[in-house]
VEXLUM-371929 format. One record per residue: residue in three letters; x, y, z of N, C-alpha, C, O in turn. Coordinates in steps of 0.02 Angstrom, whole numbers, padded with zeros to 5 digits. Each point is the difference from the previous one (the first is absolute). Layout:
N
@r ALA neast X nnorth Y nup Z caeast X canorth Y caup Z ceast X cnorth Y cup Z oeast X onorth Y oup Z;
...
//
This chain:
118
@r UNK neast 00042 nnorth -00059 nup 00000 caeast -00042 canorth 00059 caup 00000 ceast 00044 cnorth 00062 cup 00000 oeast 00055 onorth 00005 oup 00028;
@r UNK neast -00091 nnorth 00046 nup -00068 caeast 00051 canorth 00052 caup -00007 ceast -00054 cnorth 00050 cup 00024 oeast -00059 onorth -00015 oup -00009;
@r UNK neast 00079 nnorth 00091 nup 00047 caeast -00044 canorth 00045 caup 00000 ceast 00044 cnorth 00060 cup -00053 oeast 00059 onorth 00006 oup -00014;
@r UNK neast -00116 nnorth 00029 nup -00005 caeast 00030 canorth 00054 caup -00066 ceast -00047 cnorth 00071 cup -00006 oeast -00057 onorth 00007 oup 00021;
@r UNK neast 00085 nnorth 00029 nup -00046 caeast -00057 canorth 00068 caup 00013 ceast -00022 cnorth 00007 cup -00084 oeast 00036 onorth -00007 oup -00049;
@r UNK neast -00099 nnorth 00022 nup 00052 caeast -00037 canorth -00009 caup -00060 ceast 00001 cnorth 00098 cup -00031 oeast -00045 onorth 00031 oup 00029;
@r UNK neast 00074 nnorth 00001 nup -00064 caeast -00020 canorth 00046 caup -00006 ceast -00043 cnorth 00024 cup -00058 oeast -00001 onorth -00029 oup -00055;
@r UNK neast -00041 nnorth 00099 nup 00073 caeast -00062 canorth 00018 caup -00050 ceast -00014 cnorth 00039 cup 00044 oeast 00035 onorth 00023 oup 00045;
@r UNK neast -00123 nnorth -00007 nup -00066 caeast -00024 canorth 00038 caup 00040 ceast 00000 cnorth 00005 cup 00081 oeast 00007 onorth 00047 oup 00038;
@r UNK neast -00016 nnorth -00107 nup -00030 caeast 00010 canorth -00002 caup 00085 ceast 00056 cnorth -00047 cup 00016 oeast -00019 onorth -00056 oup -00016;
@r UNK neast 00054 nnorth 00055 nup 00030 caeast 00060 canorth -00039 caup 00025 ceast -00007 cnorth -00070 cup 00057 oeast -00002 onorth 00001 oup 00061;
@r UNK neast 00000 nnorth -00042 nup -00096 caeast -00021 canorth -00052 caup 00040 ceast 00057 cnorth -00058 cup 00004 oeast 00041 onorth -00010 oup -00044;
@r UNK neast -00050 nnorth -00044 nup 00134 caeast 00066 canorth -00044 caup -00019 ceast -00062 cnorth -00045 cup 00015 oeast -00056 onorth 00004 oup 00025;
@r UNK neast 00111 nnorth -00061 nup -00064 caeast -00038 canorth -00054 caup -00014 ceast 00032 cnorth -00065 cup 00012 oeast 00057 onorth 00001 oup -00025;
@r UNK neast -00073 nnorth -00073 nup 00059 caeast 00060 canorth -00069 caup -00017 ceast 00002 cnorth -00002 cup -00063 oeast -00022 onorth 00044 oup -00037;
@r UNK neast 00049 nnorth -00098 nup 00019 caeast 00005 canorth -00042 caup -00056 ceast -00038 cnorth -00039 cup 00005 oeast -00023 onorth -00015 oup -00055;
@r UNK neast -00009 nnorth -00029 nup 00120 caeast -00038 canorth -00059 caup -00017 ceast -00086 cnorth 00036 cup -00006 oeast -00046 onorth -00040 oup -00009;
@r UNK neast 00028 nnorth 00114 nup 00014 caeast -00048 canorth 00022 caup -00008 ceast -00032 cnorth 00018 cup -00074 oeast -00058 onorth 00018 oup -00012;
@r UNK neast 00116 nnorth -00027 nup -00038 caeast -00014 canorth 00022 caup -00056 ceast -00018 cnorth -00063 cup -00052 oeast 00035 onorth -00048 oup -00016;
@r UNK neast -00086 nnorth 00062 nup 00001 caeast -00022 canorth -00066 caup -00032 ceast 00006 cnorth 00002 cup -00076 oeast 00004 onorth -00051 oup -00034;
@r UNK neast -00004 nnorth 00097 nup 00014 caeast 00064 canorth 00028 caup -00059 ceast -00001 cnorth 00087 cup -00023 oeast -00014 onorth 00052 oup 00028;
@r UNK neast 00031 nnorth -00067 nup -00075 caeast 00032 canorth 00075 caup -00032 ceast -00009 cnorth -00001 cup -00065 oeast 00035 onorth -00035 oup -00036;
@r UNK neast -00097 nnorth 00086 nup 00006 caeast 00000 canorth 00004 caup -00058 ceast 00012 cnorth 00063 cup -00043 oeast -00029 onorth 00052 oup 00015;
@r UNK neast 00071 nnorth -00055 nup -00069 caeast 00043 canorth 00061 caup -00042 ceast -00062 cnorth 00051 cup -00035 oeast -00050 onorth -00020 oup -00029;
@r UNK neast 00068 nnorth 00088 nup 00042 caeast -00073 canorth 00044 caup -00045 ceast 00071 cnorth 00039 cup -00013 oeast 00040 onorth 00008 oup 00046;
@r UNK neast -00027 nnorth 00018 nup -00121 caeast 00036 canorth 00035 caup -00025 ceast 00076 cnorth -00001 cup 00058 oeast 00028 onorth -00050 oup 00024;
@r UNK neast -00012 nnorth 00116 nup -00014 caeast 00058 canorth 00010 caup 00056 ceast -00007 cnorth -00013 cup 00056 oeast 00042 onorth 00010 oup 00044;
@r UNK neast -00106 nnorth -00040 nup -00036 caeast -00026 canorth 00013 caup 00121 ceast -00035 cnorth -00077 cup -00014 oeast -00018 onorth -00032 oup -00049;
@r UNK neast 00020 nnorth 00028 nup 00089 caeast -00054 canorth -00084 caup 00005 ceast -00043 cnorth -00026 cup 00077 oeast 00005 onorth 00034 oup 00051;
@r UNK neast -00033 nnorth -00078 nup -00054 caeast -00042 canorth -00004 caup 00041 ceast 00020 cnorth -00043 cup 00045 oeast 00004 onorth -00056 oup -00025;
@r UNK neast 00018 nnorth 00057 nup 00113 caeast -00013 canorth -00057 caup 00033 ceast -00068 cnorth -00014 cup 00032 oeast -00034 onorth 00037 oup 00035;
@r UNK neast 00021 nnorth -00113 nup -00062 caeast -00045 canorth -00016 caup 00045 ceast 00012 cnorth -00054 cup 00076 oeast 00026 onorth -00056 oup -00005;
@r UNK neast -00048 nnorth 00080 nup 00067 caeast 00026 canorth -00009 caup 00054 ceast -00050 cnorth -00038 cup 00014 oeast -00048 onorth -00003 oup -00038;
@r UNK neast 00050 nnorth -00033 nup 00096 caeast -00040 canorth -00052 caup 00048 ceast -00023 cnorth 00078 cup 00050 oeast 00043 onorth 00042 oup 00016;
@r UNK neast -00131 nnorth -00035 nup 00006 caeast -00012 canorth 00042 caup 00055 ceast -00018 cnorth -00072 cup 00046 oeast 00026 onorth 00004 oup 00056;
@r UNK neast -00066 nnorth -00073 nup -00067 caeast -00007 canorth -00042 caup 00036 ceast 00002 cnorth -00050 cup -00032 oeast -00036 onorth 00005 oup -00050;
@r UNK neast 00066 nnorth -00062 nup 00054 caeast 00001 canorth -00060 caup -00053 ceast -00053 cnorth -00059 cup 00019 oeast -00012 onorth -00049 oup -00036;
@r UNK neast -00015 nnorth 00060 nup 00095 caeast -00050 canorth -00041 caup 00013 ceast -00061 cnorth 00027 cup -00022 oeast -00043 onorth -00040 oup -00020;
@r UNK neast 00034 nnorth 00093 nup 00019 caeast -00063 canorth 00029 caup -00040 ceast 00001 cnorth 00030 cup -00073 oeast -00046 onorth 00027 oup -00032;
@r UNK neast 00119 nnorth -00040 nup 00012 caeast -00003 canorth -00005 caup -00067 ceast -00008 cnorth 00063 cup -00029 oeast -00034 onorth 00012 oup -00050;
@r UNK neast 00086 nnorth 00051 nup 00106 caeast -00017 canorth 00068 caup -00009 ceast 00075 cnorth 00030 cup -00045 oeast 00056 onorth -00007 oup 00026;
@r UNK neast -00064 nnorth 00034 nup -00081 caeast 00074 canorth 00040 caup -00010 ceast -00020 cnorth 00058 cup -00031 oeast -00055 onorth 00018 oup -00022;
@r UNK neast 00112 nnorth 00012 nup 00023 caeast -00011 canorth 00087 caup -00027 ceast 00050 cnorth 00012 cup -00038 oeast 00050 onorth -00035 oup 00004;
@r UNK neast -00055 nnorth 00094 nup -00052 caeast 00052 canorth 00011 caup -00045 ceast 00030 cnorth 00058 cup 00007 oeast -00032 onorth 00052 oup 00009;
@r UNK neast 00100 nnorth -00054 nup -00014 caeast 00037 canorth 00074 caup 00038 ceast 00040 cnorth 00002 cup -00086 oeast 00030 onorth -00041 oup -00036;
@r UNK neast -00052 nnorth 00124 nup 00032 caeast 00074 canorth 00004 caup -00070 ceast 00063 cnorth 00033 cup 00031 oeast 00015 onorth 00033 oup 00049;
@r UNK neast 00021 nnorth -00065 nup -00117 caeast 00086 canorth 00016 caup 00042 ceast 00029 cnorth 00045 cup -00068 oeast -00006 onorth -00030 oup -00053;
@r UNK neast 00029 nnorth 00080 nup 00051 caeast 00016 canorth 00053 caup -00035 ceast 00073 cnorth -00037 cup -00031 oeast 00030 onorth 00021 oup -00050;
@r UNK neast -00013 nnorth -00075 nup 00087 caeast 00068 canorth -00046 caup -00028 ceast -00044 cnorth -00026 cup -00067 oeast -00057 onorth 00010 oup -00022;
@r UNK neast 00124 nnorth -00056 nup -00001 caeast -00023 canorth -00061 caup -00047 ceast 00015 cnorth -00067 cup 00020 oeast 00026 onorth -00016 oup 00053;
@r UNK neast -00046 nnorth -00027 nup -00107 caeast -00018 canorth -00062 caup 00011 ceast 00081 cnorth -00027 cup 00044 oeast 00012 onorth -00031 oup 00052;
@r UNK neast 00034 nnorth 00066 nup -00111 caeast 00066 canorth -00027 caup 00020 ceast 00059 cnorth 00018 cup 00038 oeast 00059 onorth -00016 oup 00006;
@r UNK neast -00121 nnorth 00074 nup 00028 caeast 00029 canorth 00023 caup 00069 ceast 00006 cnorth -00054 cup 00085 oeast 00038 onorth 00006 oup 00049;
@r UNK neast -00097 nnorth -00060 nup -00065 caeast -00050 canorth -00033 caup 00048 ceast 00041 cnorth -00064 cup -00001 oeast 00030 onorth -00029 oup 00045;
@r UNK neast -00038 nnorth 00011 nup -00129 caeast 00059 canorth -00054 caup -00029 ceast 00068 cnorth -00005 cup 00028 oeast 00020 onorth -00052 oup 00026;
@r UNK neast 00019 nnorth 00111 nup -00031 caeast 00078 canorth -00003 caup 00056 ceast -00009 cnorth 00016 cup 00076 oeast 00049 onorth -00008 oup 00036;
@r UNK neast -00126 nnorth 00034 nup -00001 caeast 00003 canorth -00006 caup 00060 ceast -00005 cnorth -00037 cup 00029 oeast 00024 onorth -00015 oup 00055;
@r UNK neast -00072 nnorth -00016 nup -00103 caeast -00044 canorth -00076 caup 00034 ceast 00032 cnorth -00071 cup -00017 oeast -00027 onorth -00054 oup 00010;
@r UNK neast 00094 nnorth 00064 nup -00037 caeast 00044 canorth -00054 caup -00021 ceast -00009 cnorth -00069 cup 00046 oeast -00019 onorth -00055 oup -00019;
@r UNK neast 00036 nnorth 00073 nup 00076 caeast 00013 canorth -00071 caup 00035 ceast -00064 cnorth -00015 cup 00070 oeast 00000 onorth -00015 oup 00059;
@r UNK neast -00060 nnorth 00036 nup -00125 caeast -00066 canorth -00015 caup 00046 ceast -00034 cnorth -00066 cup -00035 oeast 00024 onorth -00030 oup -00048;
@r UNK neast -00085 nnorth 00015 nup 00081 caeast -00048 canorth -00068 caup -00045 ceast -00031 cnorth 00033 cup -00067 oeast -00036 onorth -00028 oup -00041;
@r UNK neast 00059 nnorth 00095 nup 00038 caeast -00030 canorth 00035 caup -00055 ceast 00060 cnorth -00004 cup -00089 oeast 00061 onorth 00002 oup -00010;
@r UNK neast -00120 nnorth -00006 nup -00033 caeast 00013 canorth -00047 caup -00073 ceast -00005 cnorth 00044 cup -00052 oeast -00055 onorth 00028 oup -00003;
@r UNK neast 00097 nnorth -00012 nup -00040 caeast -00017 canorth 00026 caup -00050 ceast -00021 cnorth -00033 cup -00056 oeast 00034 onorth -00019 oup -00048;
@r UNK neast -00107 nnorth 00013 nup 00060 caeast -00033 canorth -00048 caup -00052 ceast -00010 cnorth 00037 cup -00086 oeast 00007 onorth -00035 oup -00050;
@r UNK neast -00016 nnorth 00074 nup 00047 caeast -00036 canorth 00049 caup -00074 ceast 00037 cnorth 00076 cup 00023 oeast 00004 onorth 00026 oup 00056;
@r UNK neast 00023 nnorth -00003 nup -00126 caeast 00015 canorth 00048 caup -00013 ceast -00040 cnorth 00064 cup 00053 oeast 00021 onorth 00056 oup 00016;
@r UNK neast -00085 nnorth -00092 nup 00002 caeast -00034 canorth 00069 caup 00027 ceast -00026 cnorth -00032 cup 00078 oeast -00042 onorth 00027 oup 00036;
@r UNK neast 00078 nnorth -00094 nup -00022 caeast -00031 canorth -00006 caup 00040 ceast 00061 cnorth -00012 cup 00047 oeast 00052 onorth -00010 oup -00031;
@r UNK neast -00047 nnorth 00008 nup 00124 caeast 00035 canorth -00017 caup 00027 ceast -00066 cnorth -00065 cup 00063 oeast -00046 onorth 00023 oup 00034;
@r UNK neast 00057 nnorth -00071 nup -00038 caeast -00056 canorth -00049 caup 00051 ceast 00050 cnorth -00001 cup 00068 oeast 00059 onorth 00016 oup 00004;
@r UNK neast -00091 nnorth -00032 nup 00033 caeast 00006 canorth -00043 caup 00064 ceast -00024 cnorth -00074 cup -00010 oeast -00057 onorth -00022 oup -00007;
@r UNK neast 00130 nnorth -00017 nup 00011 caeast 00004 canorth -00086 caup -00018 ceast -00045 cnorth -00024 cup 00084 oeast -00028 onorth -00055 oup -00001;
@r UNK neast 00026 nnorth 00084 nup 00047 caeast -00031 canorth -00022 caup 00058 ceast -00083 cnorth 00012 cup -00022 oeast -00037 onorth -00042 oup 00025;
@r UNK neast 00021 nnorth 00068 nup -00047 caeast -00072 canorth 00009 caup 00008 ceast -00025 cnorth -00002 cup -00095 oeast -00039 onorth 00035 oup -00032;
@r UNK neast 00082 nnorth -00094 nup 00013 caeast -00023 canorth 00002 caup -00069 ceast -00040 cnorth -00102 cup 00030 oeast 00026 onorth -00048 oup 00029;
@r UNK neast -00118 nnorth 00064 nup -00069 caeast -00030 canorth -00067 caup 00022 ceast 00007 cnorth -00042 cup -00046 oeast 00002 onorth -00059 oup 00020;
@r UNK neast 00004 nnorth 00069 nup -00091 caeast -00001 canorth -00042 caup -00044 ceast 00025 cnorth 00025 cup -00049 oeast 00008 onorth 00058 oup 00017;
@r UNK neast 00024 nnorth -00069 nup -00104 caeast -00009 canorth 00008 caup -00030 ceast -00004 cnorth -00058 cup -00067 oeast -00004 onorth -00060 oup 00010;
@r UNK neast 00006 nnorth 00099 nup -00089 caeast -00045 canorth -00054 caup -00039 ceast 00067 cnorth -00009 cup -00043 oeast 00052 onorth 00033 oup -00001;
@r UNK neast -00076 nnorth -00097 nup -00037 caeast 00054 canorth -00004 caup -00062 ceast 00015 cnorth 00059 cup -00054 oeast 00047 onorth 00009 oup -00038;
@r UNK neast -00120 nnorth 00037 nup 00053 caeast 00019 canorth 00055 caup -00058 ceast 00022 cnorth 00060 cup 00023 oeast -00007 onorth 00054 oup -00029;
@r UNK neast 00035 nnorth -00063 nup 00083 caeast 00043 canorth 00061 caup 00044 ceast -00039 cnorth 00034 cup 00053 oeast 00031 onorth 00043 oup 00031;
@r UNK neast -00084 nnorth -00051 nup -00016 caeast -00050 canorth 00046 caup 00022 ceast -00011 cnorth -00020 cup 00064 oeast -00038 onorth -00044 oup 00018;
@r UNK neast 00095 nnorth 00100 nup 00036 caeast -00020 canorth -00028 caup 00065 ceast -00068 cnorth 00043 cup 00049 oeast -00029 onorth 00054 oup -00008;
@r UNK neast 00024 nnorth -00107 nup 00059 caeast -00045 canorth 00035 caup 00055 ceast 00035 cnorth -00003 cup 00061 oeast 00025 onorth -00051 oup 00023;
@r UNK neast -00025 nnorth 00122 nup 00011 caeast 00001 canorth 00006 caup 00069 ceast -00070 cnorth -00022 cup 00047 oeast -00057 onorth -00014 oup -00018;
@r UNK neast 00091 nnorth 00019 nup 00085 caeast -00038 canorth -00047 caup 00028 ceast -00072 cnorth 00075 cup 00021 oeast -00059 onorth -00008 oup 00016;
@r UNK neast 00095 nnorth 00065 nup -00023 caeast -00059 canorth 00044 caup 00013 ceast -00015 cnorth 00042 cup -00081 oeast 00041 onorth 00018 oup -00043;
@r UNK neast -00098 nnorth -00012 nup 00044 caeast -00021 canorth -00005 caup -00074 ceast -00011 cnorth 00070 cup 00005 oeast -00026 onorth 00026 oup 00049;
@r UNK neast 00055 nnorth 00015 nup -00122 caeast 00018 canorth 00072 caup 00008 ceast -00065 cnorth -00003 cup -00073 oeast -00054 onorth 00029 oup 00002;
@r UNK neast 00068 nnorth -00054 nup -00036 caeast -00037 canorth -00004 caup -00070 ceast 00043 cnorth 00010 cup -00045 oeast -00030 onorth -00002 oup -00054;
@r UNK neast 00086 nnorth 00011 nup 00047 caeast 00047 canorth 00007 caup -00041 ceast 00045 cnorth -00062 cup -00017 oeast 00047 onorth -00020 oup 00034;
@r UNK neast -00069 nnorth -00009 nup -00095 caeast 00053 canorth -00079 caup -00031 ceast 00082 cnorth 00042 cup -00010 oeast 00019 onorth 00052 oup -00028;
@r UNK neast 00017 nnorth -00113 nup 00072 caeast 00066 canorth 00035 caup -00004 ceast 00020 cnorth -00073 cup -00041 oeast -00020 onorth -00058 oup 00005;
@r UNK neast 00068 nnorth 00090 nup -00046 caeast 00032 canorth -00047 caup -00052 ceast 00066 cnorth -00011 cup 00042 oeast 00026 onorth 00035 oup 00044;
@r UNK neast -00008 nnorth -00094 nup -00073 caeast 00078 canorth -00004 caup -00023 ceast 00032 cnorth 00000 cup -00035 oeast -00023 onorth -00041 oup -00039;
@r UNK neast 00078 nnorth 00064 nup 00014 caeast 00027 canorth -00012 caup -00064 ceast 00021 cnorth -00056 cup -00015 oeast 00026 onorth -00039 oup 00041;
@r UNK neast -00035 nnorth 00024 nup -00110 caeast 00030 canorth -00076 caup -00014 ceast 00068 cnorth -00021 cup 00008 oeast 00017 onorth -00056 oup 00019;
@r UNK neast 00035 nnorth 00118 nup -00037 caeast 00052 canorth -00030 caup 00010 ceast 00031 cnorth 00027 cup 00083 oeast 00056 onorth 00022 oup 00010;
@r UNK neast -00097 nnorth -00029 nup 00029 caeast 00006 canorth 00022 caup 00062 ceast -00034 cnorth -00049 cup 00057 oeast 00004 onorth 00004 oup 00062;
@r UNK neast -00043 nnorth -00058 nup -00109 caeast -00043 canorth -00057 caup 00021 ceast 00033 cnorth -00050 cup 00035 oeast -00026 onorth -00020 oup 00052;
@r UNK neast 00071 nnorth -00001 nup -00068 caeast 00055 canorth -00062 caup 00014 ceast 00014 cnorth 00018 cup 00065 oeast -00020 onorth -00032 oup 00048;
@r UNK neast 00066 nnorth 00100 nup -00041 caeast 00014 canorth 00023 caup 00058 ceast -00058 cnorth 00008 cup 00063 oeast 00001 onorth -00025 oup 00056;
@r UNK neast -00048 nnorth 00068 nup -00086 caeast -00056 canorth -00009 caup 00036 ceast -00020 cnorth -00057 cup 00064 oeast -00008 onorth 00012 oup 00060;
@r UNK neast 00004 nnorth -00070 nup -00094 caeast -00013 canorth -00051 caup 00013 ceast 00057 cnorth -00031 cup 00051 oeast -00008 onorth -00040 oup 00046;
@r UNK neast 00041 nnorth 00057 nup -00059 caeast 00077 canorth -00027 caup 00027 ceast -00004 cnorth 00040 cup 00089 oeast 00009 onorth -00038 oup 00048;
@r UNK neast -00019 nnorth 00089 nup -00040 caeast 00011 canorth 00053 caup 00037 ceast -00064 cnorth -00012 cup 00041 oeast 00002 onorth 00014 oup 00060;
@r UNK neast -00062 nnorth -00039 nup -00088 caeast -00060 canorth 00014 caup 00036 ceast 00001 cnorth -00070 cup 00034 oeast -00027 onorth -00012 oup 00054;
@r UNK neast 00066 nnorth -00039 nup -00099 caeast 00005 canorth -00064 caup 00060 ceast 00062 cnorth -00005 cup 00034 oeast 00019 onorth -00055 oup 00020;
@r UNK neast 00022 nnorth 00115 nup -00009 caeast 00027 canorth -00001 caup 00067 ceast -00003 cnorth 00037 cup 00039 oeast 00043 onorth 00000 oup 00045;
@r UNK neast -00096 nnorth 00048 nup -00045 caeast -00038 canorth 00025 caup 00032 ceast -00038 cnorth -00031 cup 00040 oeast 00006 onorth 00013 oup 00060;
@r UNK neast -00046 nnorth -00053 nup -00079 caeast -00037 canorth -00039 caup 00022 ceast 00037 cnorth -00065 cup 00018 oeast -00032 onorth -00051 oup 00007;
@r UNK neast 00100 nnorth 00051 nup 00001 caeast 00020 canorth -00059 caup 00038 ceast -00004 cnorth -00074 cup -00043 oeast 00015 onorth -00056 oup 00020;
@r UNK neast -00038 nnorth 00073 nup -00079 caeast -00006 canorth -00086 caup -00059 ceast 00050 cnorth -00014 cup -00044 oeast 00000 onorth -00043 oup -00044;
@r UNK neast 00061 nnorth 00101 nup 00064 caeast 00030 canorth -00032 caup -00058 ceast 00021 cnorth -00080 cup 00010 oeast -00021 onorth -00037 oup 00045;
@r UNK neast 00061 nnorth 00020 nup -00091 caeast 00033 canorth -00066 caup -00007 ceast 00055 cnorth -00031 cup 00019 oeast 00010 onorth -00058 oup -00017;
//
Protein backbone atom coordinates (compact mmCIF):
# COMPACT_ATOMS: atom_id res chain seq x y z
CA UNK A 1 0.00 0.00 0.00
CA UNK A 2 1.17 3.30 -0.93
CA UNK A 3 -0.39 6.73 0.29
CA UNK A 4 -0.05 9.70 -2.46
CA UNK A 5 -1.56 13.20 -2.83
CA UNK A 6 -3.99 13.47 -5.64
CA UNK A 7 -3.81 16.98 -7.08
CA UNK A 8 -6.75 19.23 -8.88
CA UNK A 9 -9.26 21.07 -7.63
CA UNK A 10 -9.24 19.94 -4.14
CA UNK A 11 -6.22 18.20 -3.05
CA UNK A 12 -6.82 14.94 -1.80
CA UNK A 13 -4.55 11.82 -0.29
CA UNK A 14 -5.44 8.71 -1.06
CA UNK A 15 -3.92 4.57 -0.47
CA UNK A 16 -3.24 2.63 -3.21
CA UNK A 17 -5.40 -0.22 -2.17
CA UNK A 18 -8.44 2.41 -2.34
CA UNK A 19 -8.20 3.04 -5.93
CA UNK A 20 -10.01 0.74 -7.92
CA UNK A 21 -8.62 2.25 -11.03
CA UNK A 22 -7.65 5.21 -13.05
CA UNK A 23 -9.08 6.27 -16.12
CA UNK A 24 -7.15 8.69 -18.89
CA UNK A 25 -9.49 11.96 -20.24
CA UNK A 26 -7.07 13.95 -22.51
CA UNK A 27 -4.09 15.45 -20.03
CA UNK A 28 -6.02 14.85 -16.32
CA UNK A 29 -7.76 11.57 -15.70
CA UNK A 30 -10.01 10.08 -13.40
CA UNK A 31 -9.45 8.10 -10.08
CA UNK A 32 -11.96 5.99 -9.08
CA UNK A 33 -11.64 5.19 -5.24
CA UNK A 34 -13.40 2.68 -2.84
CA UNK A 35 -15.85 5.22 -0.30
CA UNK A 36 -17.16 1.56 1.12
CA UNK A 37 -16.50 -1.78 -0.50
CA UNK A 38 -19.11 -3.55 1.32
CA UNK A 39 -21.76 -1.38 0.06
CA UNK A 40 -20.34 -1.13 -3.14
CA UNK A 41 -19.80 2.74 -2.77
CA UNK A 42 -16.99 4.67 -4.97
CA UNK A 43 -16.47 8.17 -6.13
CA UNK A 44 -14.51 9.82 -8.74
CA UNK A 45 -11.81 12.41 -7.95
CA UNK A 46 -9.98 14.20 -11.14
CA UNK A 47 -6.28 14.55 -11.05
CA UNK A 48 -4.92 17.50 -13.13
CA UNK A 49 -1.75 14.76 -13.58
CA UNK A 50 -1.77 12.09 -16.32
CA UNK A 51 -2.21 8.65 -16.78
CA UNK A 52 1.65 8.29 -16.68
CA UNK A 53 2.16 10.27 -13.86
CA UNK A 54 0.10 7.44 -11.51
CA UNK A 55 1.95 4.71 -13.81
CA UNK A 56 5.65 5.74 -12.21
CA UNK A 57 3.99 6.46 -8.79
CA UNK A 58 2.04 3.59 -8.51
CA UNK A 59 4.90 1.27 -9.80
CA UNK A 60 5.31 -1.17 -7.04
CA UNK A 61 1.53 -1.34 -6.05
CA UNK A 62 -1.35 -4.32 -6.98
CA UNK A 63 -2.10 -1.63 -9.49
CA UNK A 64 -1.81 -2.73 -13.58
CA UNK A 65 -1.42 -1.01 -16.47
CA UNK A 66 -3.96 -2.74 -18.40
CA UNK A 67 -5.06 -0.23 -21.66
CA UNK A 68 -3.49 2.70 -22.87
CA UNK A 69 -6.25 4.64 -20.89
CA UNK A 70 -6.67 2.54 -18.25
CA UNK A 71 -4.64 1.91 -14.91
CA UNK A 72 -6.85 -1.33 -12.72
CA UNK A 73 -6.39 -2.52 -9.35
CA UNK A 74 -5.33 -6.50 -9.83
CA UNK A 75 -6.87 -6.83 -6.05
CA UNK A 76 -10.30 -5.89 -6.78
CA UNK A 77 -10.41 -7.08 -10.44
CA UNK A 78 -13.63 -10.14 -10.20
CA UNK A 79 -13.41 -11.62 -13.43
CA UNK A 80 -12.44 -11.19 -16.75
CA UNK A 81 -13.37 -12.65 -20.44
CA UNK A 82 -11.45 -14.19 -23.30
CA UNK A 83 -12.22 -10.99 -25.24
CA UNK A 84 -10.36 -8.74 -22.82
CA UNK A 85 -13.19 -7.31 -21.03
CA UNK A 86 -12.67 -7.14 -17.36
CA UNK A 87 -15.04 -6.63 -14.27
CA UNK A 88 -14.32 -5.16 -10.98
CA UNK A 89 -15.80 -6.45 -8.15
CA UNK A 90 -17.69 -2.92 -7.60
CA UNK A 91 -19.57 -2.05 -10.69
CA UNK A 92 -18.83 1.60 -11.87
CA UNK A 93 -20.61 0.95 -15.42
CA UNK A 94 -17.67 1.47 -17.28
CA UNK A 95 -16.15 -1.91 -19.47
CA UNK A 96 -12.48 -1.61 -18.86
CA UNK A 97 -10.48 -3.36 -21.54
CA UNK A 98 -7.23 -4.83 -21.74
CA UNK A 99 -4.96 -4.62 -24.22
CA UNK A 100 -4.12 -7.57 -26.19
CA UNK A 101 -0.68 -7.34 -26.17
CA UNK A 102 -0.76 -6.50 -22.51
CA UNK A 103 -3.07 -9.70 -21.87
CA UNK A 104 -0.42 -12.37 -21.21
CA UNK A 105 1.05 -10.18 -18.62
CA UNK A 106 -2.15 -9.33 -17.24
CA UNK A 107 -2.89 -12.65 -16.38
CA UNK A 108 0.43 -13.48 -15.09
CA UNK A 109 0.37 -10.60 -12.40
CA UNK A 110 -3.30 -11.07 -11.42
CA UNK A 111 -2.39 -14.77 -10.45
CA UNK A 112 0.20 -13.68 -8.21
CA UNK A 113 -1.68 -11.48 -6.77
CA UNK A 114 -3.99 -13.69 -5.91
CA UNK A 115 -1.48 -16.15 -4.64
CA UNK A 116 -2.14 -19.03 -7.86
CA UNK A 117 0.68 -18.78 -9.49
CA UNK A 118 2.56 -22.05 -10.36
Amino acid sequence: MKTFQIPGHKKEVVNSNEVLYIIAAGRTCYLIVITDLLKKQWRKICSTHNLGHYKTLLEDTTLFNAHHRYIINLELVESFTGNYEVTMKIPTGEKLQVATRRFKNFKKELALVRGLQK
